[in-house]
C-alpha positions as CSV (number, residue, x, y, z in Angstrom):
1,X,10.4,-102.8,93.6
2,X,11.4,-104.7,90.5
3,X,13.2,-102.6,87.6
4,X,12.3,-105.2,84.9
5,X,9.2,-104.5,83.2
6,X,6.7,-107.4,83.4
7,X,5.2,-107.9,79.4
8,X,1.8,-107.7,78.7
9,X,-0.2,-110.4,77.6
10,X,-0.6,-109.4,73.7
11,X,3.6,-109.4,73.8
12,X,3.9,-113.4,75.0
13,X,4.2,-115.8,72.2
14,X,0.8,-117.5,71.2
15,X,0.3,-121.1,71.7
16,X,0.4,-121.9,67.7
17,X,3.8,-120.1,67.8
18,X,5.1,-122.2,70.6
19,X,4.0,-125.6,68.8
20,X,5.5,-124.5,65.7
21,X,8.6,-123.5,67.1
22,X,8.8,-127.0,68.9
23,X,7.9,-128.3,65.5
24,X,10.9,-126.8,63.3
25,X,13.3,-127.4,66.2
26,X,12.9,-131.6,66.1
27,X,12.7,-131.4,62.4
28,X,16.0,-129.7,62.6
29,X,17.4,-131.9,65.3
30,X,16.0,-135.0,63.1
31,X,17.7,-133.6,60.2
32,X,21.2,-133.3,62.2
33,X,21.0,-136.9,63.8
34,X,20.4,-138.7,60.6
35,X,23.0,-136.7,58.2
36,X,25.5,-136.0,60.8
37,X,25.3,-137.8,64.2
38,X,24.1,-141.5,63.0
39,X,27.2,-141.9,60.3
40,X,29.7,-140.1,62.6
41,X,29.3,-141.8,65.6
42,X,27.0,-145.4,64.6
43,X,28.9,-145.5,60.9
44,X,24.3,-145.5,59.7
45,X,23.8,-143.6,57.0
46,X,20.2,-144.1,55.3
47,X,20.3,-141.1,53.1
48,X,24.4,-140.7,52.0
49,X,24.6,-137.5,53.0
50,X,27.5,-138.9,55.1
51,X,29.6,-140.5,53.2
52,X,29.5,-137.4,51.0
53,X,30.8,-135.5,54.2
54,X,33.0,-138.1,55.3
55,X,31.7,-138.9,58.0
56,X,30.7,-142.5,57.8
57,X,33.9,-143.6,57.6
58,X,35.0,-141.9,60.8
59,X,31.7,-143.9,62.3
60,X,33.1,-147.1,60.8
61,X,36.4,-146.2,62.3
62,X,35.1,-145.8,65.9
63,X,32.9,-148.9,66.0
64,X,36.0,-150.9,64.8
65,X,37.9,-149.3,67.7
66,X,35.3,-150.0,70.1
67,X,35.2,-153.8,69.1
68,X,38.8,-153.9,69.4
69,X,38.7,-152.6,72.8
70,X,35.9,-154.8,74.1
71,X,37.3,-157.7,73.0
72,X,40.9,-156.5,74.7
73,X,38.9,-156.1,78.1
74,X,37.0,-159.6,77.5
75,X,39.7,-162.1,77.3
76,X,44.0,-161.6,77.0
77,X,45.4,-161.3,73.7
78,X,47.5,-164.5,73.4
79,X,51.0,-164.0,71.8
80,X,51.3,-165.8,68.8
81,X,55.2,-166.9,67.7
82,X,55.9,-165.5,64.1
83,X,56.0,-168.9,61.8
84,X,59.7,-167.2,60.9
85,X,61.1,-170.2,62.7
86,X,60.1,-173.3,60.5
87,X,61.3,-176.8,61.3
88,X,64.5,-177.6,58.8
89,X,62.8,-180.8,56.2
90,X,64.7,-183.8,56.9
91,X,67.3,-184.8,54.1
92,X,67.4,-188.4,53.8
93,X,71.0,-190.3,52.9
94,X,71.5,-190.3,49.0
95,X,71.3,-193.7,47.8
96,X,74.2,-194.7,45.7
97,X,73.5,-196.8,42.5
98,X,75.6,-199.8,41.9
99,X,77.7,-199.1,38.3
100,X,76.3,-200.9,35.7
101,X,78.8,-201.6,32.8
102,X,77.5,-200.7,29.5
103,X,78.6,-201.7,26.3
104,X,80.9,-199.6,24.1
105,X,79.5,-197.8,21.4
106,X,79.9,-199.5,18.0
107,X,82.1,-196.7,16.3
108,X,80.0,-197.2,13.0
109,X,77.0,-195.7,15.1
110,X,76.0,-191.8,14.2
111,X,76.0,-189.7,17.6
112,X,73.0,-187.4,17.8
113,X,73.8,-183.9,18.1
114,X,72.9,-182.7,21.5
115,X,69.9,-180.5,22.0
116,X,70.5,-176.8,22.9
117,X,69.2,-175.8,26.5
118,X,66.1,-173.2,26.4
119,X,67.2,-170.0,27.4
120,X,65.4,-169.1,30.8
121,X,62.3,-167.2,31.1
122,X,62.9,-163.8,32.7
123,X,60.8,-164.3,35.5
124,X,58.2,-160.7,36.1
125,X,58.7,-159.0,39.5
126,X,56.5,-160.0,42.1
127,X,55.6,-156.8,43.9
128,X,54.8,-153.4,42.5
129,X,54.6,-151.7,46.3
130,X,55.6,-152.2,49.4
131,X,56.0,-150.4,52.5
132,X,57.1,-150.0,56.0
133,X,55.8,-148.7,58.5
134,X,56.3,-148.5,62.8
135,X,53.9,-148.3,64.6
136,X,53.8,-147.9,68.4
137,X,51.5,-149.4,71.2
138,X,48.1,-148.4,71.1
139,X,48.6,-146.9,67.4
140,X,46.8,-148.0,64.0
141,X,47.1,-147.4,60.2
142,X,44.9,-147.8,57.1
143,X,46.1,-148.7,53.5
144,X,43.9,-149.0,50.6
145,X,44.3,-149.8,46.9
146,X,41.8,-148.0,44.2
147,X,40.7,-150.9,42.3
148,X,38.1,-151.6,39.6
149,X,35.0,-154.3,40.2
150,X,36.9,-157.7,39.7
151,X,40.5,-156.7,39.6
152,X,42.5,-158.9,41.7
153,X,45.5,-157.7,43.9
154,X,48.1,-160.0,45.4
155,X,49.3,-159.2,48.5
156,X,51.8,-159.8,51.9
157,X,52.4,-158.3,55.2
158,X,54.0,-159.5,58.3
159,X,54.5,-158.0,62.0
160,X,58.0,-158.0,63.0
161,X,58.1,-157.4,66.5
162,X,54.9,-158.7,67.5
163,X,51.6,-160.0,66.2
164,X,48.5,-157.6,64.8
165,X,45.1,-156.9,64.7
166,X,43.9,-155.9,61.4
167,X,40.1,-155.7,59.3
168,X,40.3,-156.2,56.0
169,X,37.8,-154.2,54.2
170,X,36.0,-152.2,51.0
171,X,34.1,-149.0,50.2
172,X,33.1,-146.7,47.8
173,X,30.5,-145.5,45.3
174,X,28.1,-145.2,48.6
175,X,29.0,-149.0,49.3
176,X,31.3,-151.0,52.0
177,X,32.5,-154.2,52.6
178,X,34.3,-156.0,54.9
179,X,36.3,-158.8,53.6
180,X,37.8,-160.6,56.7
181,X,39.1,-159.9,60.5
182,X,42.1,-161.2,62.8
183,X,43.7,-160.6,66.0
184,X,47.1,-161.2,67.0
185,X,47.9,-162.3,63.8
186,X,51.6,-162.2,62.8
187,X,51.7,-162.4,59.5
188,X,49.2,-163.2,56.0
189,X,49.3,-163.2,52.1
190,X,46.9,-164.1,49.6
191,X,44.5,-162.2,46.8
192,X,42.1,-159.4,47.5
193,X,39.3,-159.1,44.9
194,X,37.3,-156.4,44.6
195,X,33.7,-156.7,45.2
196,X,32.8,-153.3,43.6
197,X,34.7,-150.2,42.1
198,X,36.4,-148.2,44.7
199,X,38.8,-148.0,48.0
200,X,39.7,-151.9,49.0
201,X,42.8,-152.4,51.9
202,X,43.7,-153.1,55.4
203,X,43.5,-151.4,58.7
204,X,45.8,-152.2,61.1
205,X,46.7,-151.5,65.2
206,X,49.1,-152.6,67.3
207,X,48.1,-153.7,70.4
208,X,51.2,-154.9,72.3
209,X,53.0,-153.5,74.9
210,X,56.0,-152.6,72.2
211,X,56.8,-150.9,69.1
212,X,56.2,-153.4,66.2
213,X,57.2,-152.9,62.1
214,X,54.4,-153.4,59.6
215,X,56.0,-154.5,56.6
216,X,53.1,-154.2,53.5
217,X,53.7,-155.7,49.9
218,X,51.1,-155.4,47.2
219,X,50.8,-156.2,43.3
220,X,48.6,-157.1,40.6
221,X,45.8,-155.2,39.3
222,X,44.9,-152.0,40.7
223,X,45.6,-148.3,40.1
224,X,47.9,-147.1,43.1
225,X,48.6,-147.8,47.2
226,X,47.4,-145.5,49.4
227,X,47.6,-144.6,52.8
228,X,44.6,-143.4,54.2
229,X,45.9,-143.1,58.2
């Protein structure tokens, strides 16, 4: 004999009650794959609920890392030589002038007062930022610069110790960008101009088999650095 007690037919749940239990259930788990799992894990967010949560970035974050590693598995990262080592410019021999005897001054002749040198310019500083940073094998950082829509930052970071991967990118305002890619790249400078109002920078990882030093210098227009990993 069986202790449970077997319900009766009026306590089951009707067939309208199962369907629209079914119903509320996929609503919910349509609500939770487009505001949460879609911009965590796919970086796709149609509504913006998550880059409000933060959780698109940490989607654009894993796709990133997932390129990185398929590309590692597909073909060997080359080693590229930092450009440090430049080829000395060839001085050519000085070519000496035969003298040429000039005539004397007549002594009736008025000398004209020599010209005063200009004073030199005092010459602005090129950087308002930079940092340093170490970064071990495997490991990766993120530094962006809050900028205004068309402000322009100059900017300059090398690898010493090993070339770099690095994704130079954009977001904010519910918008991203990404600006430009590399891999095993040693070193790079240029301008960065901001395609909208927001969070504009670089993302870097080091994927040698060593520790390596990021070294990041920044200035122009923009309102501070910041380091986001």
């Amino acid at each position: 004999m069986y202790n449970t007690d077997i319900p009766n037919r009026e306590e089951l749940p009707s067939t309208a009650k199962l369907i629209r239990s079914t119903i509320i259930a996929a609503i919910v788990a349509l609500v939770l794959l487009v505001t949460v799992v879609m911009p965590a894990e796919y970086a796709l967010d149609p509504t913006g609920a998550g880059r409000l949560l933060g959780l698109t970035e940490m989607g654009e974050i894993k796709e990133q890392l997932a390129e990185e590693a398929a590309a590692d598995e597909a073909a060997q990262m080359v080693a590229v030589q930092s450009s440090d080592d430049q080829t000395a410019p060839e001085v050519s021999e000085p070519v000496v002038a035969e003298a040429v005897e000039e005539p004397a001054p007549s002594s009736e002749a008025e000398v004209a007062p020599a010209e005063p040198a200009p004073e030199p310019e005092m010459a602005e500083p090129q950087w308002q930022d930079e940092v340093r940073v170490v970064l071990t094998p495997g490991e990766g950082t993120e530094f962006k610069l809050t900028m205004e829509e068309g402000d322009v930052a100059r900017f300059s970071w090398v690898s010493e110790g090993g070339p770099i991967n690095f994704d130079t990118h954009g977001d904010g305002g519910g918008q991203s960008i990404s600006y430009e890619k590399g891999r095993g790249v040693p070193e790079d400078e240029g301008e960065l101009e901001a395609a909208f109002t927001g969070n504009h920078g670089w993302f870097f990882r080091n994927r040698n088999d060593s520790d390596i030093t990021l070294v990041l210098r920044t200035g122009g227009d923009y309102g501070q650095l910041k380091k986001m990993l």
